[in-house]
C-alpha positions as CSV (number, residue, x, y, z in Angstrom):
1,X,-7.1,-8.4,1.5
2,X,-4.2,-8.6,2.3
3,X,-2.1,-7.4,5.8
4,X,1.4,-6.4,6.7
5,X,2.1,-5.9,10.5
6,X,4.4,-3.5,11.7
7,X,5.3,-3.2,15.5
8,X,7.2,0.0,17.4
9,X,8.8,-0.9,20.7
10,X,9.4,2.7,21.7
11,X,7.0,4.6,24.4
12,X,5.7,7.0,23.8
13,X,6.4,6.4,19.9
14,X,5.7,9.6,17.1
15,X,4.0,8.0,13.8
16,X,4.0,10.6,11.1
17,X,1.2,10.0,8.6
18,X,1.0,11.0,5.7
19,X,-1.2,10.8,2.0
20,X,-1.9,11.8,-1.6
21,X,1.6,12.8,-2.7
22,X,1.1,11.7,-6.5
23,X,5.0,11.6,-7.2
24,X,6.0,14.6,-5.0
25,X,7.1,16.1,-1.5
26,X,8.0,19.3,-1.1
27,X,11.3,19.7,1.2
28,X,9.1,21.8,3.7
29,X,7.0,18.5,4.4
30,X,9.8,16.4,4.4
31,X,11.2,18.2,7.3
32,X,8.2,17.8,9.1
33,X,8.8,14.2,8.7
34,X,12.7,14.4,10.5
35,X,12.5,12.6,14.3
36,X,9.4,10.7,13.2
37,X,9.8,6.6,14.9
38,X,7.6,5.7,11.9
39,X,6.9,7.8,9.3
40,X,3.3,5.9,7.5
41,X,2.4,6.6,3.8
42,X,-1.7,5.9,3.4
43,X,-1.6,5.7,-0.4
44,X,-1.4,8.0,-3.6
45,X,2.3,7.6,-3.6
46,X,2.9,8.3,-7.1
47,X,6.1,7.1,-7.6
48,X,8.4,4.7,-6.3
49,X,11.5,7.6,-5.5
50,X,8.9,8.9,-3.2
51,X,9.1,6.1,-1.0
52,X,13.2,6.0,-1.7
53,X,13.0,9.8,-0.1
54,X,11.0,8.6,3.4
55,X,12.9,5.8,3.7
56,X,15.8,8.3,3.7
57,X,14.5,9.7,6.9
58,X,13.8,6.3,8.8
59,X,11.6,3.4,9.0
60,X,8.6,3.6,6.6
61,X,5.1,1.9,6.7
62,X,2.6,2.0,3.7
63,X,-0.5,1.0,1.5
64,X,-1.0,1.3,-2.1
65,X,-3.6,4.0,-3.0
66,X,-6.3,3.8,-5.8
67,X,-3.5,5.6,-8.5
68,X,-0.9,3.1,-7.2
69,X,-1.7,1.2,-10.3
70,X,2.0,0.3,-11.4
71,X,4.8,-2.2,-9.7
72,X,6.4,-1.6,-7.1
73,X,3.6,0.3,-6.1
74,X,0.7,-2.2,-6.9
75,X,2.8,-4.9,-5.0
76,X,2.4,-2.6,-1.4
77,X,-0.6,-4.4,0.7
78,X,-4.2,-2.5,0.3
79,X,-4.1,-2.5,4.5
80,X,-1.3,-2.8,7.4
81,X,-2.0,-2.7,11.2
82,X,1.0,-1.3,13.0
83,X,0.9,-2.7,17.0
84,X,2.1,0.6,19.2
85,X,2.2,-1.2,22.6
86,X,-1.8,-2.1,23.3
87,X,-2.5,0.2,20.6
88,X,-3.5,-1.0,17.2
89,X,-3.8,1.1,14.5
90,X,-5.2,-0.2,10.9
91,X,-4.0,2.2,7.7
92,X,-5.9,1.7,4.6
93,X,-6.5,4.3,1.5
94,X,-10.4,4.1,1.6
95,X,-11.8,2.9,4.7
96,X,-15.2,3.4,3.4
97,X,-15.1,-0.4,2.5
98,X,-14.5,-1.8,6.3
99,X,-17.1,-3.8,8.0
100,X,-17.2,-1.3,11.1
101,X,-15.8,-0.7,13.4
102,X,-13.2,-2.9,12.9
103,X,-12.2,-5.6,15.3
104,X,-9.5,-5.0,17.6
105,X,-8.8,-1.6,16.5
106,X,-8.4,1.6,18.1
107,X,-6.9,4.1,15.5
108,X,-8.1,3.9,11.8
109,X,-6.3,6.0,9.1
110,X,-7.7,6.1,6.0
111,X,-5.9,8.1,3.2
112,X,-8.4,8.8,0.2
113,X,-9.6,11.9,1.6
114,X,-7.7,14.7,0.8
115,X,-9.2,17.0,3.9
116,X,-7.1,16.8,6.9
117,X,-9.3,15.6,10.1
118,X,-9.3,13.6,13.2
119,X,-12.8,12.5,14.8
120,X,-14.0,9.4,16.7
121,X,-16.7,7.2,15.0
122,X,-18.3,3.5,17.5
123,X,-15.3,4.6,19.8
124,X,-12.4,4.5,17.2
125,X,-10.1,7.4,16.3
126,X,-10.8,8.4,12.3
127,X,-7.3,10.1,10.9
128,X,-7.2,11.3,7.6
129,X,-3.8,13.0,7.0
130,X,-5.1,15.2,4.3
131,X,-2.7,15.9,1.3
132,X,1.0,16.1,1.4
133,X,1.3,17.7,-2.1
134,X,0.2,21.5,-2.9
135,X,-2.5,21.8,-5.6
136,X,-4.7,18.0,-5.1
137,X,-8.6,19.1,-4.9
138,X,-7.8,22.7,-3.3
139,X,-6.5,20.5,0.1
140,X,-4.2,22.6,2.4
141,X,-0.9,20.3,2.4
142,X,-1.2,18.7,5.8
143,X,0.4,15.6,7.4
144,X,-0.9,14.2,10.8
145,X,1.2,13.4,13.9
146,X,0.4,10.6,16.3
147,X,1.2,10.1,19.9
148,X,1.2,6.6,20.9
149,X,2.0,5.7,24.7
150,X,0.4,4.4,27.5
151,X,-1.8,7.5,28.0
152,X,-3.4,6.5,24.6
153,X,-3.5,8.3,21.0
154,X,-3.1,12.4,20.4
155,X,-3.4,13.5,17.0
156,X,-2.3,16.5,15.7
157,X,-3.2,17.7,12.4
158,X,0.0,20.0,10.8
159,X,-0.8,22.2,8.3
160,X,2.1,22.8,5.9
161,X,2.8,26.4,4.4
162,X,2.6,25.1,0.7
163,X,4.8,28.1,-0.1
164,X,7.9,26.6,1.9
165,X,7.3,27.2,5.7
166,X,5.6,24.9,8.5
């Protein structure tokens, strides 16, 4: 399998995570995205105009999903681990599939699931962003927010008002 790595100088650094988009984000979840240092897509893009959007807002991390089936989107790695100081943090779309837990890593954020949640599994932090596009499997639209510095890794799960508001 292949692996990208991405590193963020900045302390503490925001990562902005997101998921299961299928070809759209609404404006309120793009503005969610504004003042992220890394804004992380774990798969389900959709389309490649979605990536052209984040990229928009700043630097931009991702995998391709299990509907990432055409190029460009077939061409993005199935896993990346982005370095956040002596944090490391492994995105994949299904993490089901990892030997586990996963060498080296402290933060694992698998994007398949379409349920927002954060929880700690053999000592290593378990994001799933949830779905950033309104109607996917009755999922509230949700991104996740990480905190990266030298006290560690805080997650916060955002729920997005699918009717425009945060």
């Amino acid at each position: 399998m292949p692996v990208e790595f991405t590193a963020i100088e900045k302390n503490p650094a925001t990562i902005t995570i997101l998921a299961n988009t299928h070809g759209s984000i609404p404006d309120n979840v793009i503005e969610a995205l504004r003042g992220s240092d890394l804004i992380v897509h774990a798969g389900d893009i959709g389309g490649a105009g979605t990536l052209d959007a984040l990229r928009a807002l700043g630097s931009v991390a991702a995998v391709r999903g299990n509907s990432d089936r055409q190029p460009p989107l077939s061409d993005l790695p199935e896993m990346i681990v982005i370095a956040a100081g002596e944090i490391r943090i492994l995105v994949v779309h299904n993490h089901s599939r990892l030997a586990w837990p996963p060498e080296g890593i402290h933060v694992v954020v698998s994007g398949l699931w379409h349920q927002p949640s954060t929880n700690e599994r053999d000592g290593v932090l378990v994001v799933s962003p949830g779905s950033a596009a309104p109607g996917w499997a009755a999922a509230p639209v949700s991104i996740v927010r990480l905190t990266v510095g030298d006290h560690g890794v805080e997650p916060t799960v955002v729920r997005i008002d699918a009717s425009g508001g945060a």
